[in-house]
MARDREN-73699 format. One line per field, with one value per residue (C-alpha): residue number from 1; residue in three letters; x, y, z. Coordinates in steps of 0.25 Angstrom, whole numbers. Example, Ala and Ser with C-alpha at 12.3 -4.5 7.8 and 13.67 -1.06 7.14 Angstrom:
2
k = (1|2)
r = (ALA|SER)
east = (49|55)
north = (-18|-4)
up = (31|29)
// end
This chain:
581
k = (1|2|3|4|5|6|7|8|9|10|11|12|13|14|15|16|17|18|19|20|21|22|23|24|25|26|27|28|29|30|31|32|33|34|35|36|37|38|39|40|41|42|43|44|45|46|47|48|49|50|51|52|53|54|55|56|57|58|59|60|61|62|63|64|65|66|67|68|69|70|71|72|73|74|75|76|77|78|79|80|81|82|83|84|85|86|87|88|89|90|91|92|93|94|95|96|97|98|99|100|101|102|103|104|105|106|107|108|109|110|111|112|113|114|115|116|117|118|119|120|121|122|123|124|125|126|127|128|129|130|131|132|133|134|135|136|137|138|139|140|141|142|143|144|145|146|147|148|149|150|151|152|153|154|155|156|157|158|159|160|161|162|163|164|165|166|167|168|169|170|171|172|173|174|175|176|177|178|179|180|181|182|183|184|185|186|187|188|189|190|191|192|193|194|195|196|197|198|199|200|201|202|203|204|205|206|207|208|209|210|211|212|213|214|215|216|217|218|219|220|221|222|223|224|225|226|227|228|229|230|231|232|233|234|235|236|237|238|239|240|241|242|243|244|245|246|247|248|249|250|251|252|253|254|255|256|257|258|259|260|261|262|263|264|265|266|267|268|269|270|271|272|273|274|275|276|277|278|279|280|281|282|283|284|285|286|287|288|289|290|291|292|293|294|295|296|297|298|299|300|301|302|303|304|305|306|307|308|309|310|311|312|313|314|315|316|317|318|319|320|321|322|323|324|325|326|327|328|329|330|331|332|333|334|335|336|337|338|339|340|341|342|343|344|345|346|347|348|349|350|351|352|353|354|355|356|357|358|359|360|361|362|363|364|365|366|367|368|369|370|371|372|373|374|375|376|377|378|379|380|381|382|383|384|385|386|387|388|389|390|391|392|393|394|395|396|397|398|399|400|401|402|403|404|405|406|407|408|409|410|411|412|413|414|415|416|417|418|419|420|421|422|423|424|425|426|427|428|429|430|431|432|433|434|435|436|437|438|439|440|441|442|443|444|445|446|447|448|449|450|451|452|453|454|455|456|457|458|459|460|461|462|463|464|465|466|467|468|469|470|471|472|473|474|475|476|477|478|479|480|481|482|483|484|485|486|487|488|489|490|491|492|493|494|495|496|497|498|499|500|501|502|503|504|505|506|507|508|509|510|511|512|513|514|515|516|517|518|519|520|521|522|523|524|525|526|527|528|529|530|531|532|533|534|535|536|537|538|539|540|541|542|543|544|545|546|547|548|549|550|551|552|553|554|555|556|557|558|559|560|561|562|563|564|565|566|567|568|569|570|571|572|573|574|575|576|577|578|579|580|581)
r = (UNK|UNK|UNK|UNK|UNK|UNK|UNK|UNK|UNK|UNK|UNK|UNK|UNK|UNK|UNK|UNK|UNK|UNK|UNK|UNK|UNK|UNK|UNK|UNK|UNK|UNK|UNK|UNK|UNK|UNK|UNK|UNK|UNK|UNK|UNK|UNK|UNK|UNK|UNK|UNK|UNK|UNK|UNK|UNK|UNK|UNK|UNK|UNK|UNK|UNK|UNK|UNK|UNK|UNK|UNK|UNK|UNK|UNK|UNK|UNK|UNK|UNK|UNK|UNK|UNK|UNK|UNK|UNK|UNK|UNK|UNK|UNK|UNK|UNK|UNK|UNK|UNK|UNK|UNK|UNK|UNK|UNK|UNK|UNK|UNK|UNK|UNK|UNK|UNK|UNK|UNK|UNK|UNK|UNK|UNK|UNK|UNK|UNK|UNK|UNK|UNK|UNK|UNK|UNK|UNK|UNK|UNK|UNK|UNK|UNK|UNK|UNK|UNK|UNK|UNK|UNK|UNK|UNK|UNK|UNK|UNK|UNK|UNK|UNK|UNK|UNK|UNK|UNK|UNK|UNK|UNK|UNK|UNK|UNK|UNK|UNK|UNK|UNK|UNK|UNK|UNK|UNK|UNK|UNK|UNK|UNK|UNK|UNK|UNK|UNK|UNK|UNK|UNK|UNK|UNK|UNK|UNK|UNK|UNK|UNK|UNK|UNK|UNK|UNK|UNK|UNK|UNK|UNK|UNK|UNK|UNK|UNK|UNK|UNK|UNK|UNK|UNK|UNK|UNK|UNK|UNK|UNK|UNK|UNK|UNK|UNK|UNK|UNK|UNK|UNK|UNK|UNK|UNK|UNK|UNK|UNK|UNK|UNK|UNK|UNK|UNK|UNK|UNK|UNK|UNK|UNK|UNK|UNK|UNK|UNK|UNK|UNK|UNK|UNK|UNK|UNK|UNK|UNK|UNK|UNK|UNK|UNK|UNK|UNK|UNK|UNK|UNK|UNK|UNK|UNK|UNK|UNK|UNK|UNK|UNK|UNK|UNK|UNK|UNK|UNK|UNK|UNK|UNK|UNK|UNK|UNK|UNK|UNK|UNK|UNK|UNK|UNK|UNK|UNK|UNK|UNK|UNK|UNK|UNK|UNK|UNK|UNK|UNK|UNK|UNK|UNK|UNK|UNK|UNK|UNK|UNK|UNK|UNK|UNK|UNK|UNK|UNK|UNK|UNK|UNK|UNK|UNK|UNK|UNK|UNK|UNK|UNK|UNK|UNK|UNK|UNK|UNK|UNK|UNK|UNK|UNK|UNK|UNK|UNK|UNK|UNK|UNK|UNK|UNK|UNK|UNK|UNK|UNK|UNK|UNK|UNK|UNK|UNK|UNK|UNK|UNK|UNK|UNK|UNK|UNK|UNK|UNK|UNK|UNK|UNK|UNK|UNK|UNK|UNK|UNK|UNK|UNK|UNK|UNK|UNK|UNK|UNK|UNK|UNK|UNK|UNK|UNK|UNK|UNK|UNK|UNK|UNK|UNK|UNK|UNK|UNK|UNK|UNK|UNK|UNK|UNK|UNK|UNK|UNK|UNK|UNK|UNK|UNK|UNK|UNK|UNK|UNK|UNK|UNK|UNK|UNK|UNK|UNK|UNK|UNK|UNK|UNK|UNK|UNK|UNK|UNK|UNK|UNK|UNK|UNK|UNK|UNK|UNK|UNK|UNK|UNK|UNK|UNK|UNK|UNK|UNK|UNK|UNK|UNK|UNK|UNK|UNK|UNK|UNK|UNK|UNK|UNK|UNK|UNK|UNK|UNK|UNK|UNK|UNK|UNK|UNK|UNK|UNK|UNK|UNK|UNK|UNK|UNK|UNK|UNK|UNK|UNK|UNK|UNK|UNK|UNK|UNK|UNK|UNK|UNK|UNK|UNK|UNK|UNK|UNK|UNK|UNK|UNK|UNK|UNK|UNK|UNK|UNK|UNK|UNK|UNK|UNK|UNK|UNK|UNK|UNK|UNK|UNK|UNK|UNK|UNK|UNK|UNK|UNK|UNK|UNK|UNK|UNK|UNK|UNK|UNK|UNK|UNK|UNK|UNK|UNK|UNK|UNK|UNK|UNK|UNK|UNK|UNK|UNK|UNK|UNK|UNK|UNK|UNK|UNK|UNK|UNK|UNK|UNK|UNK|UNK|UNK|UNK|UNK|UNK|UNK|UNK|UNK|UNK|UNK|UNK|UNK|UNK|UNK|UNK|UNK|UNK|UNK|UNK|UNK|UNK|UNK|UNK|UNK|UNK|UNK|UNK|UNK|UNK|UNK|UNK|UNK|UNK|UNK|UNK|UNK|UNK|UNK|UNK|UNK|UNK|UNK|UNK|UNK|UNK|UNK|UNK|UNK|UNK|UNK|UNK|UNK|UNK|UNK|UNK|UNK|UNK|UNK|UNK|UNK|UNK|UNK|UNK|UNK|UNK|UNK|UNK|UNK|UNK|UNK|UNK|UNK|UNK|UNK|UNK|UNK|UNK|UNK|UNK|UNK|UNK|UNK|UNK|UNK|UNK|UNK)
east = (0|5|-2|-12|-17|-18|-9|-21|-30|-20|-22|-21|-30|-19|-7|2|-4|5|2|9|7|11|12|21|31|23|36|47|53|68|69|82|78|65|58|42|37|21|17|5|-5|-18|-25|-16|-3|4|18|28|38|53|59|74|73|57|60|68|82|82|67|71|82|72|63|73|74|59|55|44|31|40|30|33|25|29|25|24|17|5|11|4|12|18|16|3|-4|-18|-18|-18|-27|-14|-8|-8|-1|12|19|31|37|43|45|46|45|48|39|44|53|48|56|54|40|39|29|26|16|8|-6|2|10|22|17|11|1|9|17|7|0|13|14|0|0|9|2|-12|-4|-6|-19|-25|-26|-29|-39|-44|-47|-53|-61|-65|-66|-77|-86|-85|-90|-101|-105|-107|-114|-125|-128|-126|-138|-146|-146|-136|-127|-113|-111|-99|-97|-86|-74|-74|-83|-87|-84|-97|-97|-99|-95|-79|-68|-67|-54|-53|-48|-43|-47|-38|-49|-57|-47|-50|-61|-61|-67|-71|-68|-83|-84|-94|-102|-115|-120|-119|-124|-137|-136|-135|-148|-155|-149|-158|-147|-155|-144|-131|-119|-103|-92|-84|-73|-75|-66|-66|-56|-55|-48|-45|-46|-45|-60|-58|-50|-50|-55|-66|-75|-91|-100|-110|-124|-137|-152|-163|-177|-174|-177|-167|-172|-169|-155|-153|-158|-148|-137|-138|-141|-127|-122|-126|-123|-108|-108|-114|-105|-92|-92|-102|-112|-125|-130|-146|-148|-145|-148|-152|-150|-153|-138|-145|-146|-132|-126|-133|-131|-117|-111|-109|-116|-108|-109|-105|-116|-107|-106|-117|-111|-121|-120|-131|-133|-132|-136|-149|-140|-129|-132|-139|-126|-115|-106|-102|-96|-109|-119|-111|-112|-123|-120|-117|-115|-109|-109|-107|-93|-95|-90|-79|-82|-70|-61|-49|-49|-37|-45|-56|-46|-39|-55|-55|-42|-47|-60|-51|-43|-45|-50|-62|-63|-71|-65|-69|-76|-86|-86|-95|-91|-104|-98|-102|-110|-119|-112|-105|-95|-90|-80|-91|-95|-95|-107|-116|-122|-124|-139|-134|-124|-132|-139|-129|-128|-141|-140|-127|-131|-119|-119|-112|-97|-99|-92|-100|-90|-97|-93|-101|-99|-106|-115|-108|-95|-97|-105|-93|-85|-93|-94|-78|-77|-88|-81|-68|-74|-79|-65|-60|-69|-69|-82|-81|-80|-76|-82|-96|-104|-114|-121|-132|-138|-139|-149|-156|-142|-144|-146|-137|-125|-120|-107|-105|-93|-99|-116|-118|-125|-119|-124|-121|-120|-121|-130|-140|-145|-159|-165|-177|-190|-196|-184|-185|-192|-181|-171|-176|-178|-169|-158|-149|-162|-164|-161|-155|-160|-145|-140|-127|-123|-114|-107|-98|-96|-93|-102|-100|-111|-120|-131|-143|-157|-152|-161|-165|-173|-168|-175|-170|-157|-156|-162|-151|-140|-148|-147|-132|-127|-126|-130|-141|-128|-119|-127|-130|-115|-112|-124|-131|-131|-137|-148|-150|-150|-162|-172|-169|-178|-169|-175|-175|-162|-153|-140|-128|-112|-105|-90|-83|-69|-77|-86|-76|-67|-78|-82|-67|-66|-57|-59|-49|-53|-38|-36|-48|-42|-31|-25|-28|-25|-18|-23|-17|-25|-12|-10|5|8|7|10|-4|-8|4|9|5|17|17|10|-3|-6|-5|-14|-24|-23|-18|-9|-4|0)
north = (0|13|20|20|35|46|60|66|59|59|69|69|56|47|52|40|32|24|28|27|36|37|49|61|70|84|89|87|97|93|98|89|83|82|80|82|76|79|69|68|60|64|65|75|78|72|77|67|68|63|64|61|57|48|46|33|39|32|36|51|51|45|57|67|62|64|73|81|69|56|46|40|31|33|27|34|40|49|61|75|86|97|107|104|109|112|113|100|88|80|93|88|74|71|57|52|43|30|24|32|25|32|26|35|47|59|69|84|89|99|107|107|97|110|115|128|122|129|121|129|120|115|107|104|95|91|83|82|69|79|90|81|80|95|98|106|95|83|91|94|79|74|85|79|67|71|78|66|57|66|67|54|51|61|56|41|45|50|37|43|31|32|27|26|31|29|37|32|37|42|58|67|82|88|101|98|91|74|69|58|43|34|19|10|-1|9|15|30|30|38|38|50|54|61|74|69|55|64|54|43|45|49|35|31|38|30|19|22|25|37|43|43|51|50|56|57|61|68|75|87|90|106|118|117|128|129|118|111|98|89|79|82|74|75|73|69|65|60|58|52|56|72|86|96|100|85|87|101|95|83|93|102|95|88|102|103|91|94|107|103|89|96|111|114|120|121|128|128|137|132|145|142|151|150|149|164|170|164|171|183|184|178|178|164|149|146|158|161|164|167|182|191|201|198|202|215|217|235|236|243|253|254|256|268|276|279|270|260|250|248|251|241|229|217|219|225|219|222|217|223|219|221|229|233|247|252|243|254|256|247|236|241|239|226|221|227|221|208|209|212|200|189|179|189|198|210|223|232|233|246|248|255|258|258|268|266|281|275|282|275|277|270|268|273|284|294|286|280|290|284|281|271|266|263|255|248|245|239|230|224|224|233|240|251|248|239|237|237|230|232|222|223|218|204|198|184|189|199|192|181|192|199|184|184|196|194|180|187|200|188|183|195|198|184|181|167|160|147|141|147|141|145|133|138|132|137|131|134|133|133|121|127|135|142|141|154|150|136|142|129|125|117|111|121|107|95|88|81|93|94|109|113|108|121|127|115|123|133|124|127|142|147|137|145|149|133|131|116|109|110|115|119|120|131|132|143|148|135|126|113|105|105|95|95|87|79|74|61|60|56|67|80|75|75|87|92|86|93|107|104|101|86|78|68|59|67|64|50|49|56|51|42|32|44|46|31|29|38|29|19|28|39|45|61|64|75|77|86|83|91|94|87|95|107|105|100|112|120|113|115|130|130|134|126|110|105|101|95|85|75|76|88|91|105|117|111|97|90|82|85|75|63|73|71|71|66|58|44|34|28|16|20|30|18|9|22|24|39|45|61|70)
up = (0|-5|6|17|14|6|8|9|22|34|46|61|64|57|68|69|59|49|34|20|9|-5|-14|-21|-13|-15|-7|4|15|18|34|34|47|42|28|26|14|7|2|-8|-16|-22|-7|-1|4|16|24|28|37|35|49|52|66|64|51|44|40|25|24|29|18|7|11|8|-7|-10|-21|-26|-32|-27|-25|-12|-1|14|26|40|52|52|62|66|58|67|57|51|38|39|23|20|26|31|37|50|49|41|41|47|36|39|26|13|0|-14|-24|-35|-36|-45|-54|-49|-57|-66|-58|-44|-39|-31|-31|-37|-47|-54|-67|-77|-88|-98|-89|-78|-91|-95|-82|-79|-71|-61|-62|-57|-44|-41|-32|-41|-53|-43|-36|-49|-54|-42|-44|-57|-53|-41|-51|-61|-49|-45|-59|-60|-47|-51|-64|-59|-48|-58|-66|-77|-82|-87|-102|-108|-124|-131|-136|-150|-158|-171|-175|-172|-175|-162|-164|-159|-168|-163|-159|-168|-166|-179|-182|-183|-185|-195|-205|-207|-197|-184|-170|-164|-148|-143|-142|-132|-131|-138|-147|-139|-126|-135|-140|-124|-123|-134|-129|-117|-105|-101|-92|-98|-92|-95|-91|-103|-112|-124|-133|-143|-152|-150|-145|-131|-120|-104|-102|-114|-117|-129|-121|-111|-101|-100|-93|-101|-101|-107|-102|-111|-109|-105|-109|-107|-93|-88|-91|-85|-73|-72|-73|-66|-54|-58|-57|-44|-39|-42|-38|-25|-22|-29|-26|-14|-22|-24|-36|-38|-51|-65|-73|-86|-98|-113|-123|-128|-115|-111|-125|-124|-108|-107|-121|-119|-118|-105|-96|-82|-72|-59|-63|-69|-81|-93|-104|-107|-122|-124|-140|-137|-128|-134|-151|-150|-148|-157|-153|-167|-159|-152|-164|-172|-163|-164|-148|-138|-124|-111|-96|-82|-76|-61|-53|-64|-66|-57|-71|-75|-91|-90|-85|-93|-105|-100|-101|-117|-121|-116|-124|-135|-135|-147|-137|-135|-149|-144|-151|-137|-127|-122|-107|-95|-80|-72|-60|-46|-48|-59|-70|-81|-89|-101|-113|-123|-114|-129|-135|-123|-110|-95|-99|-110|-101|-90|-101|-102|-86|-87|-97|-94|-77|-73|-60|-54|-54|-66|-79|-90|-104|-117|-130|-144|-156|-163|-153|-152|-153|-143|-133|-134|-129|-119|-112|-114|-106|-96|-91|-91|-83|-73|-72|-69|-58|-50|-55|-59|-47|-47|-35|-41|-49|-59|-68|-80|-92|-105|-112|-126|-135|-150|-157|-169|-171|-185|-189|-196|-204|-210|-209|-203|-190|-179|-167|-154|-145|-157|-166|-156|-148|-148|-152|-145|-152|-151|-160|-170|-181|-180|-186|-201|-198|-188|-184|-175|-166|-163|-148|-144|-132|-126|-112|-106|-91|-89|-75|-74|-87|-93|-101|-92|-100|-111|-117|-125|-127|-138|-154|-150|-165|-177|-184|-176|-176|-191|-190|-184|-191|-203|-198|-193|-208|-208|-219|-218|-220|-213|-201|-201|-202|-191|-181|-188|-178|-167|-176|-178|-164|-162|-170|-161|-148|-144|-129|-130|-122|-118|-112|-106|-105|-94|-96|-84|-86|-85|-74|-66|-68|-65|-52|-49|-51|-62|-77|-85|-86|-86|-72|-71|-82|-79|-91|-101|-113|-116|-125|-136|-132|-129|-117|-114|-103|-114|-126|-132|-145|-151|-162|-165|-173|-187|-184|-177|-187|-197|-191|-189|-204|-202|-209|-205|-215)
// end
């Protein structure tokens, strides 16, 4: 036996009990006469005491040549500390060591193994498997792991059953490009990883499984960003026999129920807000209700002056900064300048200090009085001592940027605090999207969302205006799910294919086997996929997914531990049938 406890659960009941543990030197202190030793494992961090006069003298001598992340085992005597550390669980107890045991010697590491760590990135995911010894990463996937059980214990109690899909599959367009997988039994043929397990967990639903749930990788073959990997894990979910308030329902009391047994908190309301009001409100699909500053539309008070900029404009929008009216023109222009930058695109930015005396002054002073000012106050909520920040310009464009700014504003301010949460639907997205290079409509989430049967007859006359029977749970300005009532007829989903471009043959190509499955009795059914390496970065307070990963990939979806992608030889490519130019 290695050892009869962890580094983490000895403290003052165990005086004077003999114990052996086992785990990596996190450091030593060489008093001469005297050497202490911490000692830890995944549970915690136990001090050990080398003594020369109690302690065996080849053992003492052994001690002194321990370096930092030897792995070693010791045997010894549980003792009360003289100086104790009330910092730490086992702060009141060290060990007396009797017997030291060097299971393996390690070379120095290239970072420190710290909470603060001297790492930077690139070389923390060089060495990953050291880094996941650091607090912060280890913390971070038990953290994982404990959302991932309570998923599955809520699901599992409301009779949802795991299923299994597989990895294989055949290529779908599903709005990202598929990583692809050669057949070396099938010359010229290819396998496709999932996106995500769409199709078939309908098939699991005509299959009559009801309640169907997995946790589940899925994988996207597209530019990567601070909450976005290549490879990505779902939780994902399926009912038969439901309308869209059914679902709602289920998930957000599994919203709860984390935020409850994970965080502490109980969060009754669940606003619900149409994808419109989100845009027009927000300037985005995913918006962040922990701070107020919404957008106020000012065309009607704002284009009956002489101000082109203004007049020109298909519109004008601003919101009330709080509190930010005592902003300096330098910080005033560091907030323009941000605007400016390519990332964001706007060409200016108009501004209006509400003064504490009620007066307010601005940067278009010439062209507009305090009447149409305070206009402008009422629309975009301001407040004495707020700051009103004006963008124009093309209405998506502009509202684009006006959420830009509004999010980093909330930043700025210390509005977006972690440890708050704020969960919303946005229900009533549209069924369709044009792209505007190609004229051609796309799915905004895939093929097999159901439009509402109120805007069917809109699909001949007016396309863009048809709303889909699709939802998304927002939690902190983050989409961390999305699903839809699915087409669970033949008809409508040829339909649908028709108004997306494909081919009668194209189509049955592509999911012929879908739409042969539903002449067999497919159930009306519906579903939602939450993104588990966002949520549970979320729940963790942090806005980058990485750590919550074990091993990510980097920007450039490379994983540089084991220097992946790389080349494959001569031989495989042969019995793969590819050749590279």
């Amino acid at each position: 036996m290695y050892r009869s406890h962890n580094c983490g659960e000895l403290n003052a009941s165990h005086v004077n009990t003999e114990v052996t543990l086992a785990g990596w030197v996190q450091k030593s202190r060489d008093k001469g006469f005297m050497n202490w030793v911490d000692l830890r494992d995944r549970y915690g961090i136990t001090q050990l005491i080398f003594d020369e006069i109690r302690t065996d003298k080849a053992v003492f001598e052994l001690a002194k040549t321990l370096g930092r992340e030897f792995v070693i085992q010791v045997k010894g005597t549980v003792i009360e500390r003289e100086a104790k550390n009330k910092n730490i669980p086992t702060g009141e107890i060290e060990i007396l060591v009797s017997e030291l045991n060097i299971l393996n010697v390690a070379q120095t590491p290239p970072f420190t193994i710290e909470d603060e760590t001297d790492g930077g990135e690139d070389i923390r995911m060089k060495y990953r498997y050291l880094d996941i010894r650091r607090n912060p990463v280890k913390n971070s996937l038990l953290f994982r792991h404990k959302v991932a059980m309570e998923v599955r214990k809520y699901l599992s109690d409301l009779d949802f059953c795991e299923v299994e899909t597989p990895y294989l599959i055949k290529s779908t367009p599903e709005g990202a490009r598929d990583f692809v997988v050669p057949s070396r039994m099938n010359e010229g043929q290819f396998y496709a990883l999932p996106q995500s397990p769409q199709t078939f967990k309908q098939l699991l639903m005509v299959g009559g499984m009801d309640k169907y749930f997995q946790i589940v990788k899925c994988f996207r073959d597209e530019d990567l960003r601070a909450d976005r990997q290549p490879e990505f894990t779902q939780i994902d979910c399926e009912m038969a026999f439901v309308e869209q308030e059914d679902i709602l329902n289920v998930f957000e009391g599994l919203t709860r129920h984390l935020l409850k047994e994970l965080k502490g908190i109980e969060v009754e309301k669940f606003p619900r807000i149409t994808y419109d009001y989100a845009m027009k409100t927000y300037g985005n699909d995913k918006p962040d209700i922990r701070f107020d500053m919404k957008f106020g539309e000012l065309n009607e008070v704002s284009q009956h002056k002489e101000f082109p900029v203004f007049n020109s404009a298909e519109l004008v929008v601003g919101i009330a900064a709080p509190g930010c009216a005592t902003y300096t023109r330098k910080e005033i222009d560091n907030l323009i300048d941000w605007v400016k930058r390519p990332q964001v695109g706007a060409s200016g930015m108009v501004y209006a200090k509400y003064e504490l005396d009620g007066s307010i002054k601005s940067s278009v002073d010439k062209f507009y009085d305090q009447e149409d000012l305070k206009k402008w106050a009422a629309i975009t909520g301001a407040k004495p001592g707020d700051l009103i920040l004006v963008l124009s310009g093309p209405a998506n464009k502009t509202r684009a940027q006006l959420s830009a700014l509004r999010m980093e504003l909330a930043t700025r301010l210390g509005l977006r605090n972690p440890e708050v949460f704020a969960p919303l639907w946005v229900v009533d997205f549209p069924l369709l999207e044009k792209d505007e290079e190609s004229e051609r409509w796309h799915a905004m989430h895939h093929p097999f969302t159901s439009p509402k049967p109120e805007d069917m007859a809109l699909l001949e006359t007016d396309p863009g205006k048809v709303r889909a029977n699709a939802y998304d749970m927002v939690l902190n300005g983050n989409e961390i799910g999305g699903g839809s009532i699915r087409i669970h007829d033949k008809e409508t989903q040829q339909l649908m294919f028709k108004y997306l471009g494909f081919t009668e043959e194209e189509a049955k190509a592509q999911f012929g086997f879908l739409m042969d499955a539903f002449q067999f009795g497919a159930p009306p059914h519906g579903g939602l996929a939450f993104g588990l390496d966002r949520l549970v970065a979320i729940l963790g307070g942090q806005e980058t997914i990485r750590d919550f990963i074990a091993f990510p990939k980097n920007n450039s979806g490379r994983d540089v531990m084991i220097d992946a992608p790389s080349v494959i030889d001569e031989k495989q490519l042969e019995e793969l049938h590819i050749r590279l130019k």
